[in-house]
Biopython code that builds the backbone (N, CA, C, O; Angstrom):
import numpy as np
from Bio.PDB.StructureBuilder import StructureBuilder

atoms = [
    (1, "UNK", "N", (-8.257, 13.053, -12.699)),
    (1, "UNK", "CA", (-6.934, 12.730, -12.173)),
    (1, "UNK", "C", (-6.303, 11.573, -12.941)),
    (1, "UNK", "O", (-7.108, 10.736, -13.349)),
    (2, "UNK", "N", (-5.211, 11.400, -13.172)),
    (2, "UNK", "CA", (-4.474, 10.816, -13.783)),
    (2, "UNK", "C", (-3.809, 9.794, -12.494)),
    (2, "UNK", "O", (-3.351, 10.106, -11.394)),
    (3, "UNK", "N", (-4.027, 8.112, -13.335)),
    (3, "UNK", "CA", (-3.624, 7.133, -12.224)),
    (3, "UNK", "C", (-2.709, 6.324, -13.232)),
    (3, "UNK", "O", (-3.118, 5.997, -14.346)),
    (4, "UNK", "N", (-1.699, 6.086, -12.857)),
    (4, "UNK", "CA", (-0.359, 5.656, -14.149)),
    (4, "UNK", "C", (-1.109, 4.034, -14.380)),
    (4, "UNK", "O", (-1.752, 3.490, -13.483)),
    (5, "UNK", "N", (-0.882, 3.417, -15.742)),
    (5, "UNK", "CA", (-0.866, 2.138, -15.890)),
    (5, "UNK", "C", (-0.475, 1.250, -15.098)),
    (5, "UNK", "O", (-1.292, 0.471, -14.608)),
    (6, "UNK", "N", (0.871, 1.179, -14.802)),
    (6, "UNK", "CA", (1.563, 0.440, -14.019)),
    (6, "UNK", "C", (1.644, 0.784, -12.575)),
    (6, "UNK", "O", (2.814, 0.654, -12.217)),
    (7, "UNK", "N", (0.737, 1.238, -11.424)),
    (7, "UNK", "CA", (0.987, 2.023, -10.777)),
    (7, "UNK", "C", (1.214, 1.150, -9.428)),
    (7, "UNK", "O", (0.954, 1.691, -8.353)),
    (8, "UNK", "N", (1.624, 0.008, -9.448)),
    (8, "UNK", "CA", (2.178, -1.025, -8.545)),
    (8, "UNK", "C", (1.787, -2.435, -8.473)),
    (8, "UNK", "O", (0.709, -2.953, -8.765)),
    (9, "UNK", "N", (2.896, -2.971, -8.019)),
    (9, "UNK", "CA", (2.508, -4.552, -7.744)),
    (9, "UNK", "C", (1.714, -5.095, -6.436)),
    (9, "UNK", "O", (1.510, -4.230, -5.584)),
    (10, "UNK", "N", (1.375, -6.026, -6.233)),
    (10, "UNK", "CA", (1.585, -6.756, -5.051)),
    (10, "UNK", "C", (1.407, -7.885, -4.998)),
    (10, "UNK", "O", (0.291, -8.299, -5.311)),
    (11, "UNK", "N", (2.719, -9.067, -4.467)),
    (11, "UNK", "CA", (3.080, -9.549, -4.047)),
    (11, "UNK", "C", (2.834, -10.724, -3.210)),
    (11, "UNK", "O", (2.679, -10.407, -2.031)),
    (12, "UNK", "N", (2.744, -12.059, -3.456)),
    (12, "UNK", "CA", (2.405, -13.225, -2.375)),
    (12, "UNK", "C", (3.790, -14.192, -2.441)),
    (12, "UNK", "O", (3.684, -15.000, -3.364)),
    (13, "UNK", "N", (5.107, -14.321, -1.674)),
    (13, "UNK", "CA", (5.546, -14.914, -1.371)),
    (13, "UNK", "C", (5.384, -16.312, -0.958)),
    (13, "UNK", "O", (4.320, -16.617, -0.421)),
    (14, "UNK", "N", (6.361, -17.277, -1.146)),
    (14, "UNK", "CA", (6.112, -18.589, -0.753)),
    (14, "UNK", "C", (5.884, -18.593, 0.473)),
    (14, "UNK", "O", (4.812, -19.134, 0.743)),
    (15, "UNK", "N", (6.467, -18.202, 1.356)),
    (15, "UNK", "CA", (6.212, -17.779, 3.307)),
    (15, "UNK", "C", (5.291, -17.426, 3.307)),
    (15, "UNK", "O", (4.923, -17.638, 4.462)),
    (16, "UNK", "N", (4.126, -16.749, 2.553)),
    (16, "UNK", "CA", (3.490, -16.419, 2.431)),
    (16, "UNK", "C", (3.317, -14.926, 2.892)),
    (16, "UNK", "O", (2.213, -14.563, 3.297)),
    (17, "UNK", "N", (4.537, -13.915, 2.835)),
    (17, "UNK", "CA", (4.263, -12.276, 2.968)),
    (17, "UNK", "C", (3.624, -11.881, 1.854)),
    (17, "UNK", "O", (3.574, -12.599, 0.855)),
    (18, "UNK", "N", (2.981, -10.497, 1.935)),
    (18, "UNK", "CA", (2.707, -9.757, 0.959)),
    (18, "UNK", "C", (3.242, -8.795, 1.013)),
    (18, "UNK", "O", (3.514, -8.152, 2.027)),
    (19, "UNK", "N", (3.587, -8.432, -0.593)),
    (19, "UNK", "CA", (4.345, -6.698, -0.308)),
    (19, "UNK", "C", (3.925, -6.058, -1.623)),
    (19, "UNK", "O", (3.549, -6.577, -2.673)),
    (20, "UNK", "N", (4.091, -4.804, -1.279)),
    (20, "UNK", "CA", (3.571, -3.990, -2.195)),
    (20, "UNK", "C", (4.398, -3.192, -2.821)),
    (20, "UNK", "O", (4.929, -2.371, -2.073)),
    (21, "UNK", "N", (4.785, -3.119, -4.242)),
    (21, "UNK", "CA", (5.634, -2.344, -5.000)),
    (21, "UNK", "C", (5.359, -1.168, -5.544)),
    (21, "UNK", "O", (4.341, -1.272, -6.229)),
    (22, "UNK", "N", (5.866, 0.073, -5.558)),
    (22, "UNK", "CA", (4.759, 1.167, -6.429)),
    (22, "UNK", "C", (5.859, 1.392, -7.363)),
    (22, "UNK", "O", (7.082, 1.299, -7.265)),
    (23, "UNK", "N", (5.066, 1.710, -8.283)),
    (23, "UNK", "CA", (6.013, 2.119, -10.051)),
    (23, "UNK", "C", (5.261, 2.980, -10.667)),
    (23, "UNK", "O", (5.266, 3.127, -11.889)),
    (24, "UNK", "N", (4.567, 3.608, -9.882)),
    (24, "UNK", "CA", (3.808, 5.000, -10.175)),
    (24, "UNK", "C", (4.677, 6.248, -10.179)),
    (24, "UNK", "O", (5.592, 6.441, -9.378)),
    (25, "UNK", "N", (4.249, 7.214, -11.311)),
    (25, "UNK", "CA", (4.716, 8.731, -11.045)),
    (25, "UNK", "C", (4.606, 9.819, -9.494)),
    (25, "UNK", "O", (5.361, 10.699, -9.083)),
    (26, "UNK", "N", (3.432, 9.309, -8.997)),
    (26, "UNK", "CA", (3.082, 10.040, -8.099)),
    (26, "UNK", "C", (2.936, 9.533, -6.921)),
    (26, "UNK", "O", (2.676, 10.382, -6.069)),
    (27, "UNK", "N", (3.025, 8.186, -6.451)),
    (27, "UNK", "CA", (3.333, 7.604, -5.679)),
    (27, "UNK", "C", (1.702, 6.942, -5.368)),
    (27, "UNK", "O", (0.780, 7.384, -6.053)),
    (28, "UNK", "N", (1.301, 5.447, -3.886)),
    (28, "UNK", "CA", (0.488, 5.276, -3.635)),
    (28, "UNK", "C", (0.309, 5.829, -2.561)),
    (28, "UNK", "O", (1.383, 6.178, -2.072)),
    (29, "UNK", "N", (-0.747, 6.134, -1.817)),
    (29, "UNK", "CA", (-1.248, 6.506, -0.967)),
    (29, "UNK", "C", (-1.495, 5.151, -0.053)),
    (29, "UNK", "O", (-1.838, 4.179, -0.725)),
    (30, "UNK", "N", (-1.378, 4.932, 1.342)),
    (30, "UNK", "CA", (-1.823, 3.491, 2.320)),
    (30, "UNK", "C", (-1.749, 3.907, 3.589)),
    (30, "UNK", "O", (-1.130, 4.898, 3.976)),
    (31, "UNK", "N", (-2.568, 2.932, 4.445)),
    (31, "UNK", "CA", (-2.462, 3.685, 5.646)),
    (31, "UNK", "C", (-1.743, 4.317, 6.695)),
    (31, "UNK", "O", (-2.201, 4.714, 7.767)),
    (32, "UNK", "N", (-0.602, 4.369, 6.294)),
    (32, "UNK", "CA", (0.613, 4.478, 7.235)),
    (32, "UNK", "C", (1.616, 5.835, 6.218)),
    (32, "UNK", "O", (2.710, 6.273, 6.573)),
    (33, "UNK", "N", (0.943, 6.210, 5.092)),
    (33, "UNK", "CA", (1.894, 6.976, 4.371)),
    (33, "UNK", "C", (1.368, 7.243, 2.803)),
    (33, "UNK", "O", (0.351, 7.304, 2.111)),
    (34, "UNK", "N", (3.210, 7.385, 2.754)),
    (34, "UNK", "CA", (3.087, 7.458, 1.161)),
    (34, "UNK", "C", (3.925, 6.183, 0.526)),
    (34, "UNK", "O", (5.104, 5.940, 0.784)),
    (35, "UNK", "N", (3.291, 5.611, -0.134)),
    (35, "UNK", "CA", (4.752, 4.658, -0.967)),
    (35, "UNK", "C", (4.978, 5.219, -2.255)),
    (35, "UNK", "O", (4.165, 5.466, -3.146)),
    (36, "UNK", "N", (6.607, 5.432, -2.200)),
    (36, "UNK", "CA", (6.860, 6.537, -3.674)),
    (36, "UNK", "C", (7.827, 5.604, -4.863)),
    (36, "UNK", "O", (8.370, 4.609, -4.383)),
    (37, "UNK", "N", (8.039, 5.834, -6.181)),
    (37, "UNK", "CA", (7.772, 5.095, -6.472)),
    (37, "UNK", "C", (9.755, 4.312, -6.535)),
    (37, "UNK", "O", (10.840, 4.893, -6.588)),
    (38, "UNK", "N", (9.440, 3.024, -6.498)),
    (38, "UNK", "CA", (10.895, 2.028, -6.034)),
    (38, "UNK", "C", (10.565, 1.285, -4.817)),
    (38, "UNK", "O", (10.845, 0.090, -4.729)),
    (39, "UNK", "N", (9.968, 1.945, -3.847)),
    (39, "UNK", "CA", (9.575, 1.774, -2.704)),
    (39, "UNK", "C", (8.891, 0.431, -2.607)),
    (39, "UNK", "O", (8.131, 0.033, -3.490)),
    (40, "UNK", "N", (9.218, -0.370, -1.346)),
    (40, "UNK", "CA", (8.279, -1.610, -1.365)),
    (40, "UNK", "C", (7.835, -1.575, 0.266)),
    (40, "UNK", "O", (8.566, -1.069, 1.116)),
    (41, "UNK", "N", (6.363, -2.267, 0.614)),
    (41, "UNK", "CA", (6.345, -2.385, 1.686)),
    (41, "UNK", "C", (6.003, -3.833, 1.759)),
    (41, "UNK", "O", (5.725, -4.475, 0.747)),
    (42, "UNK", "N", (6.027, -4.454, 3.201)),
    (42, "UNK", "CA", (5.388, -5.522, 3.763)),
    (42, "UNK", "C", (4.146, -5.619, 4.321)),
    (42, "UNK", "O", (3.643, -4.610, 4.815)),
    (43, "UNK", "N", (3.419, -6.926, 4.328)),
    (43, "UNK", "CA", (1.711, -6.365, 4.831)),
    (43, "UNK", "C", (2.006, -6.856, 6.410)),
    (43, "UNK", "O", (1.820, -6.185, 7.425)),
    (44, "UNK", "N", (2.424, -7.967, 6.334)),
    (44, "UNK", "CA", (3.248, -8.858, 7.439)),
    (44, "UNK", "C", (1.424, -9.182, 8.182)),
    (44, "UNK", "O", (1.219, -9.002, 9.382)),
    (45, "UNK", "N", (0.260, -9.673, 7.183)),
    (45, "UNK", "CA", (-0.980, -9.954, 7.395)),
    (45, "UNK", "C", (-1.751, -9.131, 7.846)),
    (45, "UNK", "O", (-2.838, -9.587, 8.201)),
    (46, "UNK", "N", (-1.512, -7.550, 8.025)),
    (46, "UNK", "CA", (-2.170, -6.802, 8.439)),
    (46, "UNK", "C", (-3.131, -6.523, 7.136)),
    (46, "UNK", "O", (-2.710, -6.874, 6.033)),
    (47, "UNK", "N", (-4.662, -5.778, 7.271)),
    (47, "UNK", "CA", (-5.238, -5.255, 6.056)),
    (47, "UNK", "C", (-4.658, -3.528, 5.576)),
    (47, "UNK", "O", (-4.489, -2.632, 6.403)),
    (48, "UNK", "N", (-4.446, -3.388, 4.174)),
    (48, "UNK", "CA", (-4.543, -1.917, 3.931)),
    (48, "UNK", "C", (-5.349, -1.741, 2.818)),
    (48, "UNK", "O", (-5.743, -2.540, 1.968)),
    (49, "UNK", "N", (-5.543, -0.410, 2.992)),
    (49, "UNK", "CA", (-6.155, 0.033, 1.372)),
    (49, "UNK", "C", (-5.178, 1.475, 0.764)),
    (49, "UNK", "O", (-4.687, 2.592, 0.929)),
    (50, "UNK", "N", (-5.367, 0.598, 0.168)),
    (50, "UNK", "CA", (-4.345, 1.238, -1.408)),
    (50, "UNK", "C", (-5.384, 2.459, -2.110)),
    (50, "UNK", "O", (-6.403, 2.193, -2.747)),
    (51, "UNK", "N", (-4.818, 3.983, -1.804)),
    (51, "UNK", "CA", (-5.472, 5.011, -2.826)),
    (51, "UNK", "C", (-4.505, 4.904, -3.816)),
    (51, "UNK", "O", (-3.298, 4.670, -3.745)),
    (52, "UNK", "N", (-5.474, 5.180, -5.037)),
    (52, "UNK", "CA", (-4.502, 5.266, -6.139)),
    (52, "UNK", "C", (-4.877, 6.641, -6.861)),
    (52, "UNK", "O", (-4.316, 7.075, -7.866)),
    (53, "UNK", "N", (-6.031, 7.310, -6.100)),
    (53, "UNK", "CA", (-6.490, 8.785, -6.538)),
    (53, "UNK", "C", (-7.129, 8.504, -7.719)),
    (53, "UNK", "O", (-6.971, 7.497, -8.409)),
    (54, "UNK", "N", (-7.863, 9.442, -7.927)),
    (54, "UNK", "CA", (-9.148, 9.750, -8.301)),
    (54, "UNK", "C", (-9.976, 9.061, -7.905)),
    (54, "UNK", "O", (-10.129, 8.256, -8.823)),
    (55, "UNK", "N", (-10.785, 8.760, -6.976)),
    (55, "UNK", "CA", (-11.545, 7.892, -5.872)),
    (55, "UNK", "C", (-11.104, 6.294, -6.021)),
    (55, "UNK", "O", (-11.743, 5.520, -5.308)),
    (56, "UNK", "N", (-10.459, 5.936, -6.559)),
    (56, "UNK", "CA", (-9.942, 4.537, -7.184)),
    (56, "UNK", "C", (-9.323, 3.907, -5.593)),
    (56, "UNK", "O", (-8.328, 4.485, -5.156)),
    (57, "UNK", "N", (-9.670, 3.222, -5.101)),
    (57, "UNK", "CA", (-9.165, 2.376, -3.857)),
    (57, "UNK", "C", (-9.568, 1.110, -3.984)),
    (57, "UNK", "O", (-10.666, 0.901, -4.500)),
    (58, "UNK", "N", (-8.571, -0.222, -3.435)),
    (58, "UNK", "CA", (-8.298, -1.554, -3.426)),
    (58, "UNK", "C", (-7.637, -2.059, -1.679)),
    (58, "UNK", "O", (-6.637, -1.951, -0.969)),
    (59, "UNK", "N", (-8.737, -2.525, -1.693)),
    (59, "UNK", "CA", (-8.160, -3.315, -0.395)),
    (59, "UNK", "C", (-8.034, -4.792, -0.281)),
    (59, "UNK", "O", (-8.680, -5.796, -0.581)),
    (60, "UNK", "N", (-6.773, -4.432, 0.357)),
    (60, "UNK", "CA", (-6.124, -5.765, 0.880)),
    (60, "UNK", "C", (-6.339, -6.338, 1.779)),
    (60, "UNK", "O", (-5.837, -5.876, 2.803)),
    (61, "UNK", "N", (-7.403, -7.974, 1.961)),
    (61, "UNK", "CA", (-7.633, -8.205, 3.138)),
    (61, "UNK", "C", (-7.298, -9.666, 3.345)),
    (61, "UNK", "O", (-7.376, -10.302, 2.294)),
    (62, "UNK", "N", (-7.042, -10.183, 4.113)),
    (62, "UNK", "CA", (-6.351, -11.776, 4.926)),
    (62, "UNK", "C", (-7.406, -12.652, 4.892)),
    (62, "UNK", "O", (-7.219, -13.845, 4.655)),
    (63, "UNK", "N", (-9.048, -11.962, 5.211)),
    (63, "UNK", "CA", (-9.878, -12.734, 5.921)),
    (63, "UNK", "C", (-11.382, -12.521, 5.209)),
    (63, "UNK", "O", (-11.487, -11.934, 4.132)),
    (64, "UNK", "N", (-12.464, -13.033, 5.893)),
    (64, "UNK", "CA", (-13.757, -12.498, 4.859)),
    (64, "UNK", "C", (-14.092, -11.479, 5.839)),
    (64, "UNK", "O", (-14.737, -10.638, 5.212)),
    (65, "UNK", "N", (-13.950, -10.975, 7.524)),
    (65, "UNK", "CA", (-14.249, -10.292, 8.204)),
    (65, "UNK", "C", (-13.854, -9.059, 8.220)),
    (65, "UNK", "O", (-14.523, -8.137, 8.686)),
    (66, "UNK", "N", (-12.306, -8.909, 7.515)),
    (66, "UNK", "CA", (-11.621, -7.692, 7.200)),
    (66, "UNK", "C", (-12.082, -6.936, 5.787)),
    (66, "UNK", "O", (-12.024, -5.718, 5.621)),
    (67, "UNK", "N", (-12.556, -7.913, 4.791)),
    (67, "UNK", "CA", (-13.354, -8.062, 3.542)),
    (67, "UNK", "C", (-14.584, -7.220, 3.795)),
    (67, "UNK", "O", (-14.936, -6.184, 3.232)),
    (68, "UNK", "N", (-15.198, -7.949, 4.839)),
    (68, "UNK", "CA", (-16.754, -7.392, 4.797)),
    (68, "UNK", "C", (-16.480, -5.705, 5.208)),
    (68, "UNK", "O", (-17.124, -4.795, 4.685)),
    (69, "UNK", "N", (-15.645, -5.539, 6.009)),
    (69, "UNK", "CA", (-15.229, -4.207, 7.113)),
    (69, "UNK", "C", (-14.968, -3.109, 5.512)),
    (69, "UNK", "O", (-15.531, -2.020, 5.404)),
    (70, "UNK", "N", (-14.331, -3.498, 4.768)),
    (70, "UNK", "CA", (-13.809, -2.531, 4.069)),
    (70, "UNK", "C", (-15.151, -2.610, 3.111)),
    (70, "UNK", "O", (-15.455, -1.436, 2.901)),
    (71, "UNK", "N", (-15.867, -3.273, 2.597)),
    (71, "UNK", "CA", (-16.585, -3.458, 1.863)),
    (71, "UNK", "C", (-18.063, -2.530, 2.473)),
    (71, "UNK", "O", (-18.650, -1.735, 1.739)),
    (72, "UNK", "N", (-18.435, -2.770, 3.705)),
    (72, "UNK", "CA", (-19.275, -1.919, 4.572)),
    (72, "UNK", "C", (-18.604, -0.416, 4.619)),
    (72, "UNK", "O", (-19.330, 0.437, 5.129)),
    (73, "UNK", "N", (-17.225, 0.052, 4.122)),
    (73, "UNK", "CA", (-16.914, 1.484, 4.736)),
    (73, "UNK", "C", (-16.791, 2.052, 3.392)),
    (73, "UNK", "O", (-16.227, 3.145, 3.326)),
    (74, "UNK", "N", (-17.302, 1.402, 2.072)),
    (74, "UNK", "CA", (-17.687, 1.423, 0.904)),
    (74, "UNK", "C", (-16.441, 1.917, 0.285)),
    (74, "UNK", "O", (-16.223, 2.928, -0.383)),
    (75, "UNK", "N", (-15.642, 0.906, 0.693)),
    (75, "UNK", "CA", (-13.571, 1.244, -0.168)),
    (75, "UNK", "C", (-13.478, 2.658, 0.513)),
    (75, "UNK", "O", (-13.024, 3.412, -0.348)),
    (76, "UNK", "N", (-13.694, 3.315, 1.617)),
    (76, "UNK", "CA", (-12.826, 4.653, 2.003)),
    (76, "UNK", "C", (-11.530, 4.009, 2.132)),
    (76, "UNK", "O", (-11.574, 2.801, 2.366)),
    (77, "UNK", "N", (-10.268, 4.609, 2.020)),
    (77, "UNK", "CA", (-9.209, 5.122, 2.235)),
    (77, "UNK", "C", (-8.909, 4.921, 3.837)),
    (77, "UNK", "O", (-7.852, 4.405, 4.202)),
    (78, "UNK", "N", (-9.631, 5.241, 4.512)),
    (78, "UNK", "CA", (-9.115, 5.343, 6.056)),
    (78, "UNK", "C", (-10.200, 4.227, 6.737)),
    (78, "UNK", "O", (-10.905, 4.643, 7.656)),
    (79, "UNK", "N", (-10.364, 2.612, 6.237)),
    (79, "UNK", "CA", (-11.561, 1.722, 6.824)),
    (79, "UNK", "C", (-10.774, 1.326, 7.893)),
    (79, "UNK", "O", (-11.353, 1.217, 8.974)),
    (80, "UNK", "N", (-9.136, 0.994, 7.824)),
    (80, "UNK", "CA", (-8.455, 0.619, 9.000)),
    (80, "UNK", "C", (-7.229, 1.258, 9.588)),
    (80, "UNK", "O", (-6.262, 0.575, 9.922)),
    (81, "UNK", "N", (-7.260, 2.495, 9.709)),
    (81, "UNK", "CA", (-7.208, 3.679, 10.293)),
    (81, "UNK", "C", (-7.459, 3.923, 11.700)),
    (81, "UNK", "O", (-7.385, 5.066, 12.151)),
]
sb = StructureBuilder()
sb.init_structure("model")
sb.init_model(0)
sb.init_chain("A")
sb.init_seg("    ")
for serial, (resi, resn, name, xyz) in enumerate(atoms, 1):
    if name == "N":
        sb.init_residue(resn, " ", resi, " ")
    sb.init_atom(name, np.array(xyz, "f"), 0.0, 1.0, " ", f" {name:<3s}", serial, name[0])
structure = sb.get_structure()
């Protein structure tokens, strides 16, 4: 599977939000959807994990407890689901 170079940002604001940009062909995959690409979301401190396809997943976490959680569900896609 093909995962674009540039296939999104993310984001730490001075307020300290996070957001996530995709500039991918095919869009990201996260728990709530699809982000396609232009698209930005907010984390607003919640955790997600980012598919980027072909088993390739990155999670985003606030804390070391949300860390360990995704790290124990061995990067699935659906750890906070």
């Amino acid at each position: 599977p093909h995962v674009s170079r540039s296939h999104c940002s993310i984001s730490l604001s001075e307020d300290g939000e996070t957001t996530i940009s995709d500039h991918s062909t095919n869009g990201t995959a996260y728990d709530q959807g699809l982000l396609r690409r232009g698209e930005t979301v907010s984390l607003h401190g919640q955790p997600v994990v980012l598919d980027f396809g072909g088993s390739i997943t990155v999670g985003i976490c606030f804390d070391e407890e949300q860390e360990r959680f995704f790290v124990e569900g061995q990067g699935s896609p659906y750890t906070y689901t």
